[in-house]
VOLUM-729303 format. One record per atom (N, C-alpha, C, O, CB): residue number from 1; x, y, z; atom name. Coordinates in nm, 3 decimals, padded with zeros to 5 digits. Glycine has a CB too. Example, Ala and Ser with C-alpha at 12.3 -4.5 7.8 and 13.67 -1.06 7.14 Angstrom:
% residues 2
 zaro       x       y       z dodren
    1  01.319 -00.569  00.780      N
    1  01.230 -00.450  00.780     CA
    1  01.320 -00.330  00.780      C
    1  01.424 -00.332  00.846      O
    1  01.131 -00.447  00.905     CB
    2  01.285 -00.225  00.708      N
    2  01.367 -00.106  00.714     CA
    2  01.290  00.003  00.787      C
    2  01.341  00.114  00.804      O
    2  01.408 -00.060  00.572     CB
***
This chain:
% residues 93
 zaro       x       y       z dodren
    1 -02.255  18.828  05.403      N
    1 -02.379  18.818  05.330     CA
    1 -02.394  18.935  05.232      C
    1 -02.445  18.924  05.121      O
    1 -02.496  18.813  05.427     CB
    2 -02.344  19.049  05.286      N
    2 -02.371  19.132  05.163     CA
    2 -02.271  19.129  05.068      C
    2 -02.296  19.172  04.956      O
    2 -02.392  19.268  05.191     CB
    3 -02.180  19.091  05.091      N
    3 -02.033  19.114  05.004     CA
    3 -02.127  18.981  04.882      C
    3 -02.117  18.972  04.760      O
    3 -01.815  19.048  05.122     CB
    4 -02.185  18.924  04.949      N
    4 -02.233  18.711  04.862     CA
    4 -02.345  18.820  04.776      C
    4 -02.352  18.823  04.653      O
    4 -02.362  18.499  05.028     CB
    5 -02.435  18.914  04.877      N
    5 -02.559  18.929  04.773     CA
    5 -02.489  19.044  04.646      C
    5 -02.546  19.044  04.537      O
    5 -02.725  19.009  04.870     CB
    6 -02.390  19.119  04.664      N
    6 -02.320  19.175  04.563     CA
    6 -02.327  19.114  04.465      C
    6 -02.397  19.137  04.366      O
    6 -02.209  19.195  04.581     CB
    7 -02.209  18.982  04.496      N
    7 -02.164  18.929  04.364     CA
    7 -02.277  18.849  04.297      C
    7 -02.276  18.807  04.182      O
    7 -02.037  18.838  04.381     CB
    8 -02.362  18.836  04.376      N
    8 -02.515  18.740  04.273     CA
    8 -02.529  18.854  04.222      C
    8 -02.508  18.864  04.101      O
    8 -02.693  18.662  04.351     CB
    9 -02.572  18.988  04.310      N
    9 -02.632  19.096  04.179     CA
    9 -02.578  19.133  04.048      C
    9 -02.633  19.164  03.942      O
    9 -02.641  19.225  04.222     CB
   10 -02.466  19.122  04.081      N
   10 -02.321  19.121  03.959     CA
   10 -02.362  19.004  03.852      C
   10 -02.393  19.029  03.736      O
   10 -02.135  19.064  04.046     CB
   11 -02.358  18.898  03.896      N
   11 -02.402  18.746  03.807     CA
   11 -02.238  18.702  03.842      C
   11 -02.205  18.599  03.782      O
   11 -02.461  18.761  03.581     CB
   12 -02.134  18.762  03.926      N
   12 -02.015  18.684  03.947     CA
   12 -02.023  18.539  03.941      C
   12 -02.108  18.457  03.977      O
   12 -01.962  18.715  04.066     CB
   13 -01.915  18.531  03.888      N
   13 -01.871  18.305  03.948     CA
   13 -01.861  18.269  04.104      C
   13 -01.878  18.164  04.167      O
   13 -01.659  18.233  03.895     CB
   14 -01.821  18.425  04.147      N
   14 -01.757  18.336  04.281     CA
   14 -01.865  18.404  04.372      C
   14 -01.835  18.468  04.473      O
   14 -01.562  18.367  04.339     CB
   15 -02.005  18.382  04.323      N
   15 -02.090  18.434  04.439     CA
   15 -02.175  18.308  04.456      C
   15 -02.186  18.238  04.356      O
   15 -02.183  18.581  04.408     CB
   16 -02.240  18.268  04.570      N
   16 -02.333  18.139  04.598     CA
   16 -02.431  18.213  04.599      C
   16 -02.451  18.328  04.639      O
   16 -02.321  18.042  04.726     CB
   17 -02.513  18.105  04.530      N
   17 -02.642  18.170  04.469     CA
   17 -02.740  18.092  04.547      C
   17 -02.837  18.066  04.477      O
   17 -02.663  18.156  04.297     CB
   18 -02.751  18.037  04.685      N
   18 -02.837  17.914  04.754     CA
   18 -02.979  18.074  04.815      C
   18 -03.101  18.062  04.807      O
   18 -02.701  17.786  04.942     CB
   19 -02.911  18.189  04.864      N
   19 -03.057  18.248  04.918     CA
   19 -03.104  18.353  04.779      C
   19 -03.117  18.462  04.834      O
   19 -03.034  18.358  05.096     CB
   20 -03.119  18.363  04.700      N
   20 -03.101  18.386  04.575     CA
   20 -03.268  18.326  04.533      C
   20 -03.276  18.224  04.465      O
   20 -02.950  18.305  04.509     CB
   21 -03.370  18.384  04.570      N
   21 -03.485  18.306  04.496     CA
   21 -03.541  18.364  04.407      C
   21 -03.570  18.484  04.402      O
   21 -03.586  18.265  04.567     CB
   22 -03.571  18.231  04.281      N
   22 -03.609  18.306  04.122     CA
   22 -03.787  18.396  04.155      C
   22 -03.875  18.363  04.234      O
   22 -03.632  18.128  03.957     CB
   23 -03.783  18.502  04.067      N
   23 -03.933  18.603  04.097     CA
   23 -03.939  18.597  03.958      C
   23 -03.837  18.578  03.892      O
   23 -03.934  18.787  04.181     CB
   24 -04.062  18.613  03.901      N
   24 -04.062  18.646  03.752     CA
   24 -04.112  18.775  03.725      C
   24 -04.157  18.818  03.619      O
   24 -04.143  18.552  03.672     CB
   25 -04.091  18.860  03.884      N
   25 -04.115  19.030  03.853     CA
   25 -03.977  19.065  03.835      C
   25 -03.885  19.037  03.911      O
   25 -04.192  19.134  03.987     CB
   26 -03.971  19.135  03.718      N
   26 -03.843  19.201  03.687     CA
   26 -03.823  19.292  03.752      C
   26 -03.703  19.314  03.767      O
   26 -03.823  19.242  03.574     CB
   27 -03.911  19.380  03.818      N
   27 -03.892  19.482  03.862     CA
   27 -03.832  19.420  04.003      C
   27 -03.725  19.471  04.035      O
   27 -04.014  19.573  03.853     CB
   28 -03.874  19.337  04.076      N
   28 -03.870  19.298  04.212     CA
   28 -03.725  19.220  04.189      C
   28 -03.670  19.209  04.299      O
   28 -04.013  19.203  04.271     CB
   29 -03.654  19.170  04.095      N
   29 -03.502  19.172  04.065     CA
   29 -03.409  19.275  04.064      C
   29 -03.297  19.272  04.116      O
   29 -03.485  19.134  03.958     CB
   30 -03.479  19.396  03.982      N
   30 -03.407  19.506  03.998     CA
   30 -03.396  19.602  04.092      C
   30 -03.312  19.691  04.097      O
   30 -03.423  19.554  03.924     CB
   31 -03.519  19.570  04.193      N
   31 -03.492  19.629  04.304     CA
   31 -03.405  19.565  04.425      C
   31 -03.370  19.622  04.528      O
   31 -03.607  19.661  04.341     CB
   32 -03.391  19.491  04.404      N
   32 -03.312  19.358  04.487     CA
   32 -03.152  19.380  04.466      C
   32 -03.065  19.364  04.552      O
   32 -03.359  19.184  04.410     CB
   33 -03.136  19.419  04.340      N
   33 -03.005  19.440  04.250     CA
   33 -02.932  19.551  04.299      C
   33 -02.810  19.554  04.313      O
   33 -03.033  19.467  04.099     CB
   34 -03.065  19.699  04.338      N
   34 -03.009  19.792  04.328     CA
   34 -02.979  19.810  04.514      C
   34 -02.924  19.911  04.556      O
   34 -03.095  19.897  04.232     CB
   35 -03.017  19.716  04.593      N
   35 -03.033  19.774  04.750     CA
   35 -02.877  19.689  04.738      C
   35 -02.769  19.745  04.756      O
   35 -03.200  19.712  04.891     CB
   36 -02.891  19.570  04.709      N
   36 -02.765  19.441  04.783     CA
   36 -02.643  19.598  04.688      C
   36 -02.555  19.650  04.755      O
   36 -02.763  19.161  04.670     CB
   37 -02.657  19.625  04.599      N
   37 -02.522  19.732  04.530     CA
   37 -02.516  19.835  04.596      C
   37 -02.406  19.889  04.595      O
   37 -02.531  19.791  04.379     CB
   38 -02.617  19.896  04.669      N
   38 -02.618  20.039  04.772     CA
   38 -02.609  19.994  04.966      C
   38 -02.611  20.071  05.061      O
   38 -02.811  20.139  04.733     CB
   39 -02.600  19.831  04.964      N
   39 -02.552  19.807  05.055     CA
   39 -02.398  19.780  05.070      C
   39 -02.335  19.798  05.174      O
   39 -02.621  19.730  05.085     CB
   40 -02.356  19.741  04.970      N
   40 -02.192  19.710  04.951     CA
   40 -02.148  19.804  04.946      C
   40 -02.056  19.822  05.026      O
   40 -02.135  19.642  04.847     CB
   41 -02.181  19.907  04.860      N
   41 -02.111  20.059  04.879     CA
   41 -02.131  20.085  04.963      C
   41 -02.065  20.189  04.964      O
   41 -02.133  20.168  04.816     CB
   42 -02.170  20.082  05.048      N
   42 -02.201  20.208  05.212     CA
   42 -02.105  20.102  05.298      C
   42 -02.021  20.148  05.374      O
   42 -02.436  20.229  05.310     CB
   43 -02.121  19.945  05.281      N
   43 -01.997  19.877  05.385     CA
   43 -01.860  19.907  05.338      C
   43 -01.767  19.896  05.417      O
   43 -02.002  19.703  05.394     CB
   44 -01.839  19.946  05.209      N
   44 -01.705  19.948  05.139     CA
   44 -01.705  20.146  05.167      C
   44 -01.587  20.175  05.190      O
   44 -01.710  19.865  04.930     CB
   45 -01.759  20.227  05.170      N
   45 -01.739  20.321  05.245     CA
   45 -01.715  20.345  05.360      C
   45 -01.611  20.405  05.391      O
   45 -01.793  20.363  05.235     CB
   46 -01.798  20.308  05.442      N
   46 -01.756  20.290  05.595     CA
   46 -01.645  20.210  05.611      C
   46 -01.589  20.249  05.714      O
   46 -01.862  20.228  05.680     CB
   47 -01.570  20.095  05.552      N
   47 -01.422  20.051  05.562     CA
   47 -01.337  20.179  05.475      C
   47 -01.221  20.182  05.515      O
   47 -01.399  19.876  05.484     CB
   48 -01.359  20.270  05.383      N
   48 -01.270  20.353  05.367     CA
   48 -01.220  20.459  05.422      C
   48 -01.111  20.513  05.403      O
   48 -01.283  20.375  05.297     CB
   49 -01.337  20.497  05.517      N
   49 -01.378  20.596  05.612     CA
   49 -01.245  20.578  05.722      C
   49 -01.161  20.657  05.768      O
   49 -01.548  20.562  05.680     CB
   50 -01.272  20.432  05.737      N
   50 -01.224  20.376  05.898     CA
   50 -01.043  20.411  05.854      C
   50 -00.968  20.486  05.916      O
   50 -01.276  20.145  05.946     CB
   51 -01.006  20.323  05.719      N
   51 -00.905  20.354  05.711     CA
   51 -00.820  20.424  05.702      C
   51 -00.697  20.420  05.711      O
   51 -00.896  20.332  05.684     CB
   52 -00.964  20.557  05.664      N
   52 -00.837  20.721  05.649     CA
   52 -00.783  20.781  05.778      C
   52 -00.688  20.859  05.785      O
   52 -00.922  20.880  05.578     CB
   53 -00.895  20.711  05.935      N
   53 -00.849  20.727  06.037     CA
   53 -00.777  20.645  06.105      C
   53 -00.731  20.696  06.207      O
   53 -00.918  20.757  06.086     CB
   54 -00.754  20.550  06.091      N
   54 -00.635  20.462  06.138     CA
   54 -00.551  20.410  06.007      C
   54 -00.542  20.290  05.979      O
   54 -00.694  20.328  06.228     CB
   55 -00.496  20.506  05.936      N
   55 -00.376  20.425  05.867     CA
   55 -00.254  20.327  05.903      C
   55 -00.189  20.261  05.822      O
   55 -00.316  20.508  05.819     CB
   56 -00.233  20.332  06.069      N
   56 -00.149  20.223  06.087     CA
   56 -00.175  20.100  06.053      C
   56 -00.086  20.015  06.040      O
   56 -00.123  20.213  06.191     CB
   57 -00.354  20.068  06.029      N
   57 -00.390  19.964  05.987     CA
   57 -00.405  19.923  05.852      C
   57 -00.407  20.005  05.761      O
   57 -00.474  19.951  06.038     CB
   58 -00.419  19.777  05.830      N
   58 -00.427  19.718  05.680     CA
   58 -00.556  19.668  05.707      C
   58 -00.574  19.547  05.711      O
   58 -00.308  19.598  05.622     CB
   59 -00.676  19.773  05.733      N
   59 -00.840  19.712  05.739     CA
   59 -00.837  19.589  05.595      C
   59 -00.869  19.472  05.614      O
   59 -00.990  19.880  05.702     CB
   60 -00.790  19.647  05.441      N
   60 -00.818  19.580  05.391     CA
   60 -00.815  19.396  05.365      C
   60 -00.885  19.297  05.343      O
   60 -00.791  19.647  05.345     CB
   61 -00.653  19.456  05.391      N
   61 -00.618  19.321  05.432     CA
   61 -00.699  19.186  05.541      C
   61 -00.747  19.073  05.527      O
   61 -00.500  19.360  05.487     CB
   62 -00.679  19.273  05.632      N
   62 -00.761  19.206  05.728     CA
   62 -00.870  19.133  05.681      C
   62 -00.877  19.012  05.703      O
   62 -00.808  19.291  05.815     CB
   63 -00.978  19.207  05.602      N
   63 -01.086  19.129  05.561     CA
   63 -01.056  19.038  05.494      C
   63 -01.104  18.929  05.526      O
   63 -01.173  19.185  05.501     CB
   64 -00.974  19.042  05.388      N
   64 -00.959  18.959  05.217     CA
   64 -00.889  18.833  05.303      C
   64 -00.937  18.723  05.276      O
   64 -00.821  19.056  05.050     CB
   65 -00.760  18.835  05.422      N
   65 -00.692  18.702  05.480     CA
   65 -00.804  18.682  05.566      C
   65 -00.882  18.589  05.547      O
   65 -00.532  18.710  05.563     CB
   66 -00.817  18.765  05.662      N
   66 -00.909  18.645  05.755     CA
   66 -01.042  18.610  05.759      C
   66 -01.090  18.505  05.800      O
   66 -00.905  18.666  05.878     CB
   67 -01.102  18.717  05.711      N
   67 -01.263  18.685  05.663     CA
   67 -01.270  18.568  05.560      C
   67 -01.299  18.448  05.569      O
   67 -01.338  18.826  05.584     CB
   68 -01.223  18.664  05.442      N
   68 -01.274  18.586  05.333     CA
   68 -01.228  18.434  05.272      C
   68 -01.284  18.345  05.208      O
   68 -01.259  18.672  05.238     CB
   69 -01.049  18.465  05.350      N
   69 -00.975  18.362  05.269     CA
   69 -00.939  18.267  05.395      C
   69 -00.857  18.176  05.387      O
   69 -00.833  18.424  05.175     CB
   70 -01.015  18.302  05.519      N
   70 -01.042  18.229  05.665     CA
   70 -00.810  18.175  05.716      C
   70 -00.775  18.072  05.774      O
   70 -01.207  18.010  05.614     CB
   71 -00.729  18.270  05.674      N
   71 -00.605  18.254  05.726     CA
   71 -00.588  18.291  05.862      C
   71 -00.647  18.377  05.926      O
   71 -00.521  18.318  05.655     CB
   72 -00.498  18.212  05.897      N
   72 -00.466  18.249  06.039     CA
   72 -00.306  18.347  06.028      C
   72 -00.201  18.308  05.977      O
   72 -00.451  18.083  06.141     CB
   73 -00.338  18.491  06.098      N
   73 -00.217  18.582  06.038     CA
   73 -00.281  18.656  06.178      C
   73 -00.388  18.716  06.188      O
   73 -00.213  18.669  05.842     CB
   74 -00.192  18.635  06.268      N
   74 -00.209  18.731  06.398     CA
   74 -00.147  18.857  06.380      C
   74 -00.148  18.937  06.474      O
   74 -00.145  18.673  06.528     CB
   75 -00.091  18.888  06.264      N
   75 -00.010  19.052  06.270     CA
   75 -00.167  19.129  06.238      C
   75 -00.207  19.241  06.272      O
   75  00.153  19.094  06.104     CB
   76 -00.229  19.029  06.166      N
   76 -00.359  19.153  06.077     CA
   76 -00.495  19.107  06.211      C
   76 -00.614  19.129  06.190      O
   76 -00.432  19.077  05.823     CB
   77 -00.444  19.045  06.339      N
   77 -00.551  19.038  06.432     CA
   77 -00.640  19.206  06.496      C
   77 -00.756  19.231  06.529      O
   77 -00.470  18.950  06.559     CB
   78 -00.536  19.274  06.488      N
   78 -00.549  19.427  06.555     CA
   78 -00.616  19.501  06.447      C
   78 -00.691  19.593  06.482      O
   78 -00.397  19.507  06.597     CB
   79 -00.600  19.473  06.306      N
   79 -00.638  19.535  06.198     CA
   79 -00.773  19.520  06.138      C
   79 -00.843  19.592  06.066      O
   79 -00.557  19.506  06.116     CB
   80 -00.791  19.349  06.219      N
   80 -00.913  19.325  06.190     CA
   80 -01.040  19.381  06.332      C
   80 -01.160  19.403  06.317      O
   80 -00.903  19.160  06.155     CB
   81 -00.982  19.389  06.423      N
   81 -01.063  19.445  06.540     CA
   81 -01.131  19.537  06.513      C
   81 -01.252  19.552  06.526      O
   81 -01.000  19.485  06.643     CB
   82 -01.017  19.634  06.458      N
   82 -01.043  19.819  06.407     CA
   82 -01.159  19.797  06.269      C
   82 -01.253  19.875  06.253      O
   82 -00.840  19.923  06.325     CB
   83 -01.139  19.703  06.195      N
   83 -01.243  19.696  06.101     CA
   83 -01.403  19.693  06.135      C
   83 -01.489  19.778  06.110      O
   83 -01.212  19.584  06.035     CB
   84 -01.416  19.516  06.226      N
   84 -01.505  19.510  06.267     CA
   84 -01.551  19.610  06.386      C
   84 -01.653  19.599  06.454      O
   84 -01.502  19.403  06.279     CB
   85 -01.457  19.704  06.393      N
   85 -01.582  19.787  06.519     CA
   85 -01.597  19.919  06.410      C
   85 -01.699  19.978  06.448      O
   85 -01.495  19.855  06.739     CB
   86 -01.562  19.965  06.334      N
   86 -01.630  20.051  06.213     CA
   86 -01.764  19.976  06.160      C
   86 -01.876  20.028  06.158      O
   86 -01.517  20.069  06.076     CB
   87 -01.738  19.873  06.126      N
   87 -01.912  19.778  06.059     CA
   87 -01.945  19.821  06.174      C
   87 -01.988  19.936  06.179      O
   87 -01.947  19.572  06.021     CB
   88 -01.936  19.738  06.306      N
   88 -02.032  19.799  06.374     CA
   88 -02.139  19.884  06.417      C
   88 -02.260  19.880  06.439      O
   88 -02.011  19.805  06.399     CB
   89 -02.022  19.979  06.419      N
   89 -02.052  20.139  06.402     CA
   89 -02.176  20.158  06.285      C
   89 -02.298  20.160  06.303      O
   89 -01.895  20.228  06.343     CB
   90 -02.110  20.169  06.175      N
   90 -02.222  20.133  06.050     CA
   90 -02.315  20.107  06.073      C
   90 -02.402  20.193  06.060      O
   90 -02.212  20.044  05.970     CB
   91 -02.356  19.948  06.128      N
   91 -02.461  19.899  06.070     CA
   91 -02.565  19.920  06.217      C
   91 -02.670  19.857  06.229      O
   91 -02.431  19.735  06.000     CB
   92 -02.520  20.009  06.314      N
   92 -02.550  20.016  06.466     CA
   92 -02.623  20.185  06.430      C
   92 -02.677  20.253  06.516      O
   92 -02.377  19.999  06.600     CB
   93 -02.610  20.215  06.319      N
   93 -02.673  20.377  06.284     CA
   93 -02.822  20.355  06.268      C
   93 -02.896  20.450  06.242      O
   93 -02.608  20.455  06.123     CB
***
């Protein structure tokens, strides 16, 4: 969900725009704009964080095959564990 509210804040193609509701306060857009962009940075920090301490892992990977692109790749199963317990961590502060 935040990676989706990113790319709406962006105006990306490849973001779904279904929880996305029109306001005709500009301001209440731009504040919307600026949390979903200071939420992606702090999840995309906390995955850089994770990775400087476990470099045996491919956190990135992990997300982009099995999250995003839903593959089945049991080598990046361990890589993805170590990911999701950093979010955790994160979003458990």
């Amino acid at each position: 969900q935040i990676r989706n509210d990113y790319l709406c804040a962006k105006g990306l193609p490849s973001a779904v725009y279904d929880d996305v509701t029109t306001n005709s306060d500009p301001n209440s857009l731009e504040r919307w704009v600026e949390k979903a962009t200071y939420r992606y940075q702090a999840v995309q920090e906390a995955i850089k964080e994770a990775q400087h301490l476990y470099r045996q892992y491919n956190l990135y990977a992990a997300i982009q095959y099995i999250v995003i692109e839903d593959q089945t790749l049991p080598h990046l199963v361990n890589s993805l564990r170590v990911v999701l317990n950093a979010l955790h961590k994160h979003f458990s502060r």
